[in-house]
N, C-alpha and C positions, 0 to 999 in steps of 0.2 A: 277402691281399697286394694293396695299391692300386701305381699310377703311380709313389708315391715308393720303394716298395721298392727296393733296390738287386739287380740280376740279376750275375752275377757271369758272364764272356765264358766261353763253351765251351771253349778251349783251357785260358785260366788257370786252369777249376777240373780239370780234365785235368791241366795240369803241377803244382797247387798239394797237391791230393789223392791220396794217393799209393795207400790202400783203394781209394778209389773207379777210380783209374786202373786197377788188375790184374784187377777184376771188369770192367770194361768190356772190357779186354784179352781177358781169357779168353773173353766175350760175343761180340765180333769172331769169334773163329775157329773156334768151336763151330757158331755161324750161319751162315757162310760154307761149312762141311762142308755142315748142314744143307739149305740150299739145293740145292746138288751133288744129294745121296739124294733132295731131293723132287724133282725135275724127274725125276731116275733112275725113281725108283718111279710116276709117273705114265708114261712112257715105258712101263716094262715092264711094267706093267698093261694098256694099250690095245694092245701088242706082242701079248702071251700070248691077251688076251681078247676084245678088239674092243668090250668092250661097256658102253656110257655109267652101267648101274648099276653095275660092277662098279669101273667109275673114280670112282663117286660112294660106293661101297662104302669104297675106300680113304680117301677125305675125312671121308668117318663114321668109319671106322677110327682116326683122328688124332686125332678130339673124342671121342667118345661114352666111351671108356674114361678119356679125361682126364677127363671132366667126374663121371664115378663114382668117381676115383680122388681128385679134387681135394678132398673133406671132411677123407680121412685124411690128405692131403698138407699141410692146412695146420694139422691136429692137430702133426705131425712137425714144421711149421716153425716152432711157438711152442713146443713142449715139448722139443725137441733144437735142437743147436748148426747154425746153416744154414748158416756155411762146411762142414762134414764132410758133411751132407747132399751140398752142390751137387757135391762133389768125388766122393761116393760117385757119386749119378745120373751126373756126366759118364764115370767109369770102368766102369758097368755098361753107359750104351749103346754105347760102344766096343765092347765083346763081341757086343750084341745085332746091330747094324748089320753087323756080318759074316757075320751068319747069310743075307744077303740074296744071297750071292755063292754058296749053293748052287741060287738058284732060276732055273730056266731050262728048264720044261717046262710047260703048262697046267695039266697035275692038280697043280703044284704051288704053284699059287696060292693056295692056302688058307696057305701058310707066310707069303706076305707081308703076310696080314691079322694072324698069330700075332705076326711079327715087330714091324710096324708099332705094334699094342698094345701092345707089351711094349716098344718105343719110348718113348711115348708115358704111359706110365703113369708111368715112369721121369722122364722130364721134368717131371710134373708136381707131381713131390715139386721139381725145380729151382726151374721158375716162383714159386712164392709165397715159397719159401726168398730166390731172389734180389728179388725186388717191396720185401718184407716188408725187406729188408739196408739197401735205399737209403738209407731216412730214419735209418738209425743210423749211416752214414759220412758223411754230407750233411747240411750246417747247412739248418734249415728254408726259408731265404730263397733258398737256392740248389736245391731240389728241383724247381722247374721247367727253370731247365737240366739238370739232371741225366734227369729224364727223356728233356727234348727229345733228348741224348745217345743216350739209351739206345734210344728210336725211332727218329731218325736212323741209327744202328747200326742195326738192325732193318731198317732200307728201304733203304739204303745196298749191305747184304750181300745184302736179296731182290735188289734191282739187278743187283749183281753176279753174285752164286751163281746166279741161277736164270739170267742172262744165256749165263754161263761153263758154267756145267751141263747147258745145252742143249746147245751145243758142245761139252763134256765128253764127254755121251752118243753124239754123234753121232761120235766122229772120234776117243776114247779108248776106248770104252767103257764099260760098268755096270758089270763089275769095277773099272778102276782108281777110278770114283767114290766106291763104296763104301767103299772101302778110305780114302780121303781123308777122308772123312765119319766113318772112325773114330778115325786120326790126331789130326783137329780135335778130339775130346774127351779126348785123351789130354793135348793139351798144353792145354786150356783147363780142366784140372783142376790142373795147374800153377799155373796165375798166379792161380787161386783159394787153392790151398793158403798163398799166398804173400800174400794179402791179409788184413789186420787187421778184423773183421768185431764191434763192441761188442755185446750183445745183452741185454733182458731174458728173462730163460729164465723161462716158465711151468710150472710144478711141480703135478702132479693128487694128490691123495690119494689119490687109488689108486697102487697100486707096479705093474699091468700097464696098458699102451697099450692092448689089446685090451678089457679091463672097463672101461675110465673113456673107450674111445673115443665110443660113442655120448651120452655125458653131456656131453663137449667141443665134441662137432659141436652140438648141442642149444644148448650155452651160445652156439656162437658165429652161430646164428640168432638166439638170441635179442638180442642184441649189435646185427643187423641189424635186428629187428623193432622195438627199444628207438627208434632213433634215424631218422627219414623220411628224415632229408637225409643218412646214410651209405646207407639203403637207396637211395637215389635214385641214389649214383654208382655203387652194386653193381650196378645193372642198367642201366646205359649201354650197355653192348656188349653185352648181350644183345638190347635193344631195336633195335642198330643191325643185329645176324645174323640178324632175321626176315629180312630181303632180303639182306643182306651173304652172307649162309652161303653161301647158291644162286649170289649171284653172282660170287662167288671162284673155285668150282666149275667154275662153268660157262666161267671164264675158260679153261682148259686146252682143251675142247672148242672154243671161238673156236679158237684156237692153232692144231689139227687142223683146222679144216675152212678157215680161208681160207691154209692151206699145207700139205697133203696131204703133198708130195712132201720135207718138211724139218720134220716135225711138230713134234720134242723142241726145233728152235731156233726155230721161232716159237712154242711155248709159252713157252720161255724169254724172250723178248720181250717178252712182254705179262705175263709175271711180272714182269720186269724194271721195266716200266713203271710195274704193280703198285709196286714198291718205290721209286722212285724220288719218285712220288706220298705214300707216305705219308714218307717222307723231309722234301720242302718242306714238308707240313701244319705239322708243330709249329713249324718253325723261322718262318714266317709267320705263322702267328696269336700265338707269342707275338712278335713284332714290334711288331704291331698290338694284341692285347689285353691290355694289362698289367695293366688292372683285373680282379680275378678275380670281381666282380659281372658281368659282361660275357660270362661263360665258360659259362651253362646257356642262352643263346637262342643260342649261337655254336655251340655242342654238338647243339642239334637241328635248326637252318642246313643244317649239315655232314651228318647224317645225312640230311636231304633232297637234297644236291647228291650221293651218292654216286647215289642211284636215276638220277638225272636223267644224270648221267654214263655209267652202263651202259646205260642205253636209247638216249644217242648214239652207243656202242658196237655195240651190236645189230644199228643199222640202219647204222651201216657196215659192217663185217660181211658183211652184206646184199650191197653193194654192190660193196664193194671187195676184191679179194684180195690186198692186201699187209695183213701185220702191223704193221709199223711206223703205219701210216695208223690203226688200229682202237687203237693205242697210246694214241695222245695222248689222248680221251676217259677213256680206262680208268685213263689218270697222273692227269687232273681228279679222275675220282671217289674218288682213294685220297688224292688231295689234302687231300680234305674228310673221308675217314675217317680218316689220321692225326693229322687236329688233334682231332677227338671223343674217340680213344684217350689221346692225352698230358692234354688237359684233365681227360678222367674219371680219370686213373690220378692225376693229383696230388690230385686234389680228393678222393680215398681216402686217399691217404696221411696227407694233412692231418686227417683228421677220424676216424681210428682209431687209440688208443691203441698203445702198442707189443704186450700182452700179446695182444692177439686180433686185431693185425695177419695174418698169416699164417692165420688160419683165413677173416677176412672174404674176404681176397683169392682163398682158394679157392675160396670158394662165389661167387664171382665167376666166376672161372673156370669152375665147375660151370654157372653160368648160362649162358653165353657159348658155351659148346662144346657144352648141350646140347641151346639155341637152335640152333646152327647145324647142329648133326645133323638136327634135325628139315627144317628148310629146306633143306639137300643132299635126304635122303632123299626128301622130295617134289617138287622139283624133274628127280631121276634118274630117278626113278620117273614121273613126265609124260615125258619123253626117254624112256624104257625100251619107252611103250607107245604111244610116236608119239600122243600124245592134241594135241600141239601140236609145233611147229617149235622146234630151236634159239633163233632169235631171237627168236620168240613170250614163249618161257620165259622171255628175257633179261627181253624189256617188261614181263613181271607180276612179276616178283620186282623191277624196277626202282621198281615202282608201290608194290607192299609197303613199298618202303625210303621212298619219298617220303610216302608214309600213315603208317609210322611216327617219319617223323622231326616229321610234323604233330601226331601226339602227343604226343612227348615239348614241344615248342611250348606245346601246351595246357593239359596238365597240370604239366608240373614246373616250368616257368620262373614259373609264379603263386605258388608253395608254395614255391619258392628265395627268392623276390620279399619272403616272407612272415615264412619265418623269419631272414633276415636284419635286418627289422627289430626281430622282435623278440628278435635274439640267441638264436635258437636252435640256429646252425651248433657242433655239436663241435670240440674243437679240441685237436690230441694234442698 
């Protein structure tokens, strides 16, 4: 996509598209629940436990089983129909998420690590079901707004939800949130069911899921290993969660310690800001970058301004005890993370067939979540053992993200450089 393609305004393709409109619908309010439960369950973890690994325990809790679930979930979203999928996962975590409203004692903490996986796992047959839909409701010219859309969305509702969620927990409490957060998938499995969803359905020769599973996940590495420049955007956001993982994380722990006495609303806060951040990213760089030559030195820019961002967090932080003040940095850096995220998520879409759409996009996924487990766990685990300071931690995982995004500078944007000239970008 160069300068003269035509972008099609965010509203008009909203009121124009009427698939696309009910999946985004459904997307709105599902996330917005969403948000509610996470601030909730970061609340009632640090409540119950006190304690930084067992809150970074939670964070792992949310990736690690996504990221081992995400093979078979993108088996399921090219071999079955991914409207009935997403409808199935939004009415299954409905049930799960209520199981969260019997926990309300220490020793029963272990329920919210059960719960939260089984959240989370459930989700993750969503995720590539919905990624994978886009580009089959969405004329190709118009998939970068539609993304932008769908990130906007995305940071819009973190904005919101975790904003209202902190507030929520503090002054409703973890019952009624829960409860909302189950609600929201009940109706956002609605306006799913109700959406027109075209698809090519991949068909195994084998007649069980289970016997031709590992044959599929194998195909669709191989898929990745075949082509440099689809592997190149499968691990964007992996490359961005060596530091990103930790510092998301570590954002809730900001929250707590420069407002002690109002924890859950200034977590919410700097979530919020969080969302807000990557909200402006996409809709600004695609402002400014319309050449999509433009988009893999823009992509590791971005991943370098996130570090730089949490480390002028850090040290405010440090300094200052209001939230709002520690905000504005933390909005910079997700500024720069949500333009990496929409850039990499289209420059997938564009260059993976439909048939092994849904399996790429998992192991994307699997990348991304299982990167970011690794960088929670060791980051908690420094916090855990007092080996360094809060803000210490901030500045080295900040340094990670700037080292990695000098990387990805190095190495991909020459190879992007390369095979463009000589046509060798994919193209579905």
């Amino acid at each position: 996509m160069t300068s003269s393609s035509r972008q099609i305004g965010y509203f008009e393709l909203l009121r124009e598209n009427t698939s696309f409109r009910r999946l985004w619908t459904g997307t709105v309010i599902s996330l917005f629940g969403d948000w509610f439960n996470t601030i909730a369950l970061y609340s009632l973890i640090l409540t119950l436990s006190g304690s930084e690994f067992a809150l970074g325990a939670v964070f792992i809790t949310k990736m690690l089983p996504w990221a081992l679930a995400s093979p078979v979930a993108g088996i399921l979203a090219d071999r079955f129909n991914r409207r009935r999928l997403m409808i199935i996962s939004d009415l299954l975590r409905a049930v799960v998420v209520l199981g969260f409203l019997v926990v309300d004692e220490p020793s029963e903490v272990i329920l919210i690590y059960l719960l939260t996986a089984a959240q989370v796992v459930l989700g993750s047959v969503f995720q590539p079901a919905k990624s994978a839909s886009v580009p089959n409701i969405v004329k190709r010219e118009h998939l970068v707004t539609a993304n932008t859309i769908m990130a906007a969305t995305w940071s819009v509702l973190l904005a919101i939800g975790a904003a209202a969620g902190g507030f929520a927990v503090e002054y409703l409490g973890l019952e009624a949130v829960f409860i909302m957060d189950s609600l929201s998938y009940v109706v956002s499995a609605w306006f799913i069911y109700r959406t027109v969803i075209p698809q090519f359905t991949y068909v195994s020769s084998e007649t069980s899921l289970l016997r031709s599973a590992h044959q599929e996940v194998v195909d669709g590495l191989r898929h990745i290993r075949r082509h440099p420049a689809i592997r190149r955007m499968a691990t964007t956001k992996a490359v961005w969660a060596m530091g990103g993982g930790a510092l998301v994380f570590m954002l809730a722990l900001l929250g707590e310690s420069v407002n002690p006495g109002a924890a859950s609303v200034s977590i919410g806060i700097l979530f919020a800001a969080r969302g807000v951040g990557t909200g402006i990213g996409p809709m600004v760089v695609r402002a400014w970058f319309r050449d999509e030559r433009t988009w893999p030195p823009v992509i590791g820019t971005c991943i370098m301004l996130t570090g730089v961002g949490y480390i002028v967090a850090g040290w405010m932080a440090a300094v200052f005890t209001a939230s709002f003040i520690v905000a504005i940095p933390v909005m910079l850096a997700h500024t720069a993370g949500g333009a990496n995220w929409v850039f990499s998520t289209v420059m997938l879409q564009q260059r993976v067939v439909d048939q092994y759409r849904g399996r790429v996009f998992a192991t994307e996924w699997l990348l991304v979540m299982g990167m970011e487990s690794i960088s929670i766990f060791i980051a908690s685990l420094i916090l855990e053992l007092e080996l360094l300071s809060l803000v210490q931690v901030v500045v080295v995982f900040g340094i990670v993200s700037i080292l990695s995004g000098a990387g990805w500078l190095y190495l991909v944007v020459p190879a992007e450089r390369q095979d463009r000239q000589e046509d060798r970008i994919p193209q579905s």
